[in-house]
Every structure is written in structure tokens, then in C-alpha cells.
C-alpha positions as CSV (number, residue, x, y, z in Angstrom):
1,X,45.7,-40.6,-18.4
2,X,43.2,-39.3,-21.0
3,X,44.7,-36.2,-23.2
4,X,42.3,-33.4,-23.1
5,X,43.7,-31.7,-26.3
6,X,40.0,-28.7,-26.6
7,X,37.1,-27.5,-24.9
8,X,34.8,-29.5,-26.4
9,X,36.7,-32.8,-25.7
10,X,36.7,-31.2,-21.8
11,X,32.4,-31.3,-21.5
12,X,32.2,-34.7,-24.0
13,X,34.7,-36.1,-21.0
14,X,32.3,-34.8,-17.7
15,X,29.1,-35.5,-19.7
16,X,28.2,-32.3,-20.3
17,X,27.4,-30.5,-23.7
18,X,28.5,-26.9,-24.4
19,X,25.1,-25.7,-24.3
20,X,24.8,-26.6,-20.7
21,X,27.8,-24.9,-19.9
22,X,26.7,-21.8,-21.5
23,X,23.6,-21.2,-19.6
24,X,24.0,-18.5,-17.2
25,X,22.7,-19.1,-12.7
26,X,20.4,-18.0,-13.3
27,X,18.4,-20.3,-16.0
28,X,19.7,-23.9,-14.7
29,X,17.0,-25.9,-13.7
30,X,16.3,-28.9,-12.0
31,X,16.9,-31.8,-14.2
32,X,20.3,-29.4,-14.9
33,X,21.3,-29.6,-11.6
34,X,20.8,-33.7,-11.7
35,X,22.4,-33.9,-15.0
36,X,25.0,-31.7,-12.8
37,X,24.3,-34.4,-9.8
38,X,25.0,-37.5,-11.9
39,X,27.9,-36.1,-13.5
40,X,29.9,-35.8,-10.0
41,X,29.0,-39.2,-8.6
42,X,30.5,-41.0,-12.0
43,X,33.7,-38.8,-11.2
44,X,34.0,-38.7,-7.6
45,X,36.6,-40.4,-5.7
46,X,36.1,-43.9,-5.1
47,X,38.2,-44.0,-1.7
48,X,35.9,-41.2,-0.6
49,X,32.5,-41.3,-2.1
50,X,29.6,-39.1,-1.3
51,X,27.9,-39.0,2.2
52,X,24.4,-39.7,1.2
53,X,23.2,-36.6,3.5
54,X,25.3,-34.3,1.7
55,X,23.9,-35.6,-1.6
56,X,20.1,-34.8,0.3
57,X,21.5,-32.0,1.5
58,X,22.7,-30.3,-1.9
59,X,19.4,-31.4,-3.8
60,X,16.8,-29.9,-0.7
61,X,19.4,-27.0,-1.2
62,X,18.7,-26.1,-4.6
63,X,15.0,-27.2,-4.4
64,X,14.5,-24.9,-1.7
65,X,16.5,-21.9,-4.0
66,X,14.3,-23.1,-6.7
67,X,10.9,-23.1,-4.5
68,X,11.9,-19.0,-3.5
69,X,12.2,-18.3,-6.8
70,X,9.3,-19.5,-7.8
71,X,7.6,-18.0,-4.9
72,X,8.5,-14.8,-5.6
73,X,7.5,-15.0,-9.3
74,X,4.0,-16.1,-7.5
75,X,3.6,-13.0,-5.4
76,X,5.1,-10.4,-7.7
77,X,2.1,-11.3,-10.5
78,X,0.0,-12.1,-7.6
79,X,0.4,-8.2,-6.4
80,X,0.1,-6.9,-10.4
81,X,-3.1,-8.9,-9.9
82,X,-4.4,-6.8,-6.7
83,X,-3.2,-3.9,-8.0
84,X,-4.9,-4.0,-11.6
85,X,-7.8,-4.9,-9.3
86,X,-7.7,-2.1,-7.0
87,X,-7.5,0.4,-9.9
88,X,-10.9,-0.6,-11.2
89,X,-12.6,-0.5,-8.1
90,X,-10.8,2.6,-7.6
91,X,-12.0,4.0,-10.7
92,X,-15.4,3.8,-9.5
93,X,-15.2,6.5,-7.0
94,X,-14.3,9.3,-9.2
95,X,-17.2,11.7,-8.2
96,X,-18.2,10.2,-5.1
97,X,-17.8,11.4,-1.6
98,X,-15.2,10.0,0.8
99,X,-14.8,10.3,4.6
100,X,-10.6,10.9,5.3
101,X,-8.7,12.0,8.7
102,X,-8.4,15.6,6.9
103,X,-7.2,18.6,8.7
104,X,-10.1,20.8,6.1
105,X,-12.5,20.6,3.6
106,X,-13.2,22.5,0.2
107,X,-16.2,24.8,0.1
108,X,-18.2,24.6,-3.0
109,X,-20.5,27.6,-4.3
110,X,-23.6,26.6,-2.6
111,X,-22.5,23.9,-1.1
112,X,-21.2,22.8,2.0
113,X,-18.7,20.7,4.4
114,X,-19.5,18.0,6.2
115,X,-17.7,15.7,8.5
116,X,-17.9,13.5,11.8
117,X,-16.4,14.4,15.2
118,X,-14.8,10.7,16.9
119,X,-15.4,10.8,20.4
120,X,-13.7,8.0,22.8
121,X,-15.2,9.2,25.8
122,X,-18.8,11.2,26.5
123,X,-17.5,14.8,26.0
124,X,-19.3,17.9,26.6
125,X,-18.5,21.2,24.6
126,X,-17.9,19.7,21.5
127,X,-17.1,22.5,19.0
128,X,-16.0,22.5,15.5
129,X,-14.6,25.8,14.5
130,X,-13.6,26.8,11.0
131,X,-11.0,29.5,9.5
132,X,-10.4,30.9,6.4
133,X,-7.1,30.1,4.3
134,X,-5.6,33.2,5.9
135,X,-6.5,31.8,9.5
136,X,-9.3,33.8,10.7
137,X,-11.9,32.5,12.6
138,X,-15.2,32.5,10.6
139,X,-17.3,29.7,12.3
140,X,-18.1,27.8,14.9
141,X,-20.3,25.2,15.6
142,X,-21.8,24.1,18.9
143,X,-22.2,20.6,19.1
144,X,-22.7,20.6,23.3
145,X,-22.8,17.5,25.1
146,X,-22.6,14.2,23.4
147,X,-22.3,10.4,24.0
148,X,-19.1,8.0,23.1
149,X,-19.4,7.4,19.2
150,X,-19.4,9.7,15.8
151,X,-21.1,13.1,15.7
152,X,-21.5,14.4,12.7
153,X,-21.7,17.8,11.5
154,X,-22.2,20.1,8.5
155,X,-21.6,23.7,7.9
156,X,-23.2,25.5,5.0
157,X,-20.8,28.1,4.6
158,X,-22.0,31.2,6.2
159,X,-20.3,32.9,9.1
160,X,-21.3,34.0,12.3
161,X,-23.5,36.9,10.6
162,X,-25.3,34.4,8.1
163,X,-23.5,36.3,5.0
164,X,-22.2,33.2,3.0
165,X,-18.5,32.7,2.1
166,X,-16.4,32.6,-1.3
167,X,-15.9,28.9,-2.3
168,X,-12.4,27.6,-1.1
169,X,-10.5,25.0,0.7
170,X,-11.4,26.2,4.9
171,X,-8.9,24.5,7.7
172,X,-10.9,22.5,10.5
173,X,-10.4,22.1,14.5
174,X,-12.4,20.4,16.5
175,X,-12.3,20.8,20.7
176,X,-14.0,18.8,23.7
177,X,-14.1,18.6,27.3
178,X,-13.6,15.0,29.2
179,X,-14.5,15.6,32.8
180,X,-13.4,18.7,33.1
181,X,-10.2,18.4,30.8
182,X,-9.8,19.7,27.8
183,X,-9.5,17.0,24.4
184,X,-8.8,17.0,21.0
185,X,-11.3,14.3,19.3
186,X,-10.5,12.5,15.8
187,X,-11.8,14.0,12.9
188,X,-13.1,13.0,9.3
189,X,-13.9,15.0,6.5
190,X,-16.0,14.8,3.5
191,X,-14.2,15.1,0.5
192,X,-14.9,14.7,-3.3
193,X,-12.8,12.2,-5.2
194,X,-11.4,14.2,-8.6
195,X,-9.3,11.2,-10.1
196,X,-6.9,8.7,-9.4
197,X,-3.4,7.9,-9.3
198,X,-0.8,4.9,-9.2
199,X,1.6,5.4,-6.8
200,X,5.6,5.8,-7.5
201,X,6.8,2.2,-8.3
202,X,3.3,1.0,-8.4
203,X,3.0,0.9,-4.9
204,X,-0.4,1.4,-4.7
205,X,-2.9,4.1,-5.4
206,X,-3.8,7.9,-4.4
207,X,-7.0,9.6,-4.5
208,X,-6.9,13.5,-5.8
209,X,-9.2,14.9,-3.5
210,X,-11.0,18.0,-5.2
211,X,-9.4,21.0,-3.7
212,X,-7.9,19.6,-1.1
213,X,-5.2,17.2,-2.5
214,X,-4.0,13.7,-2.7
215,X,-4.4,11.1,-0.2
216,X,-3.5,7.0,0.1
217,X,-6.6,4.9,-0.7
218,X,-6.0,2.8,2.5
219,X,-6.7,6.2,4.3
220,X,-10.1,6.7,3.1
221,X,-12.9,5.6,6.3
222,X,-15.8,5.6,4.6
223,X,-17.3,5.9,0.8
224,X,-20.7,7.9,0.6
């Protein structure tokens, strides 16, 4: 028997250099694992030599580790991509005017709020009413009878006496009859976008709505 008298003799023996040896899981690659391969069929028993399926089976095994690896490498700068991407386009709508399932709207001086009423069936009594930050009742709009679809509204900011309100954020509910039963329809509201924000952990991107807060891009229904 061979005297292994230091390390170095130990890898010169199995065919392997220290270098090799010293590379950590992570960072051994294909030919590696062949070099690896190679080295344990020169040294394997020869009363009880390899099944040629296991040897298939170990290499689809660490091709298959190898191909996840590389898969996930793929999608993780495939999602920078999108998301580097979605910022831009994002960008773009500072200023504009989005449609979002909002539960209120911001008043500007002279302005107004806008918004559209979802209906699933014909509804009758369609009524959008609007209260002040303290919850008062200061509007409400008669929409009457409509068909299945959107109904949009608007609501210049004066109350029932015409006299125009302060600017402010104003809460929104809107109520419908279905033969004969009372229905809450969907609604959307008009917002401006102020700026834009990453997510935490990049996970994608929130619009500041002006006066009214932040919201997921993916909520936004429509961009005016």
C-alpha cells in the first residue's frame, strides 16, 4: 500500500489539485463535477463497479441543480429588468389623472371630483353622496335610472345650497336599487398622481396619490 505521508500527496493520489478542493458548493461547476466523475470511476471497486444508471443518474442530478441555478439567476435579472421598466413608464404619470377603487377624492380650489359608478345589473336610484372629513353629509347626486355598464359622475364642490366648499380630501358612497333591493355598486375615483415610489424589497411600485395617499400601480383602472 501507497504511504500518504501530507495533504498534498492525498489530492496528487485522487487526481485532484488543492485548488479544486478549496472551492466552496457553491462555485463547482460542471467540468468540476466530471473531473469529480472521472476521479471515482479510476478508484472504484473493481468487484463492484458503477451501475451505469447511477452514473446517468448523478450527472442529470447535478445538471438539473445546475439548470435551477441558472434559472433563477435568469428570472431574478429578468424581474430587475421589468422592474427598471415599470419605473420609467411609471414615471410618466406624475401629473396625470388615474381612475382607482378609492373610497374618496381630494377637492381642489376650483376644481372638482370625478369618478364612475360600476353597475352589474340595470339599477335605478343611483346616488352618489359625499361627506365632509368630519362625516357630514354635504352632497348628493342623483344619478336615477341607469343601464348595466359605467356611469360617470362629477361634483364641482358645492353643496346642497350652491355655496362651494374648502378644498380637502371628501369620503364617497355610492347606493342603487336592483329590483327592488337595495346595492352597493363598485366605485372609481379620479385621482392625481404626485410621485412615485419603489415598494419595500423592490417589490414593485406605489403611486402617491395627491391628497389622498398611496396606492399599488397594479390597482390603478384607467390613466386619463
Amino acid at each position: 500500500m501507497t504511504a500518504i505521508t501530507n495533504d498534498s500527496t492525498l489530492f496528487q493520489t485522487l487526481g485532484l489539485s488543492r485548488e479544486l478542493a478549496q472551492k466552496s458548493t457553491s462555485e463547482l461547476q460542471m467540468a468540476d463535477f466530471l473531473d469529480l466523475m472521472v476521479t471515482e470511476l479510476t478508484h472504484q471497486d473493481p468487484f463492484k463497479p458503477m451501475e451505469n444508471s447511477e452514473l446517468a443518474s448523478q450527472i442529470s442530478q447535478f445538471a438539473t441543480v445546475s439548470g435551477i441555478e441558472q434559472l433563477n439567476s435568469s428570472f431574478s435579472d429578468l424581474s430587475g429588468s421589468l422592474l427598471s421598466d415599470q419605473s420609467l413608464q411609471a414615471a410618466n404619470l406624475i401629473g396625470r389623472r388615474v381612475l382607482a377603487p378609492l373610497s374618496g377624492g381630494y377637492l381642489e380650489s376650483g376644481g372638482s371630483i370625478n369618478g364612475v359608478v360600476g353597475l352589474d345589473d340595470p339599477a335605478s336610484d343611483v346616488t352618489v353622496s359625499i361627506y365632509n372629513a368630519g362625516g357630514a353629509l354635504v352632497r348628493e347626486i342623483d344619478l336615477g335610472t341607469q343601464a348595466k355598464g359605467e356611469v360617470h359622475f362629477s361634483w364641482d364642490g358645492s353643496n346642497g345650497s350652491g355655496e362651494f366648499l374648502p378644498s380637502g380630501q371628501y369620503q364617497i358612497s355610492v347606493n342603487a336599487s336592483v329590483k327592488g333591493e337595495a346595492t352597493t355598486p363598485y366605485l372609481l375615483t379620479e385621482a392625481v398622481v404626485g410621485s412615485v415610489t419603489i415598494a419595500s424589497g423592490g417589490q414593485g411600485l406605489n403611486l402617491n396619490l395627491r391628497g389622498l395617499g398611496s396606492i399599488p400601480l397594479s390597482d390603478v383602472a384607467e390613466i386619463r
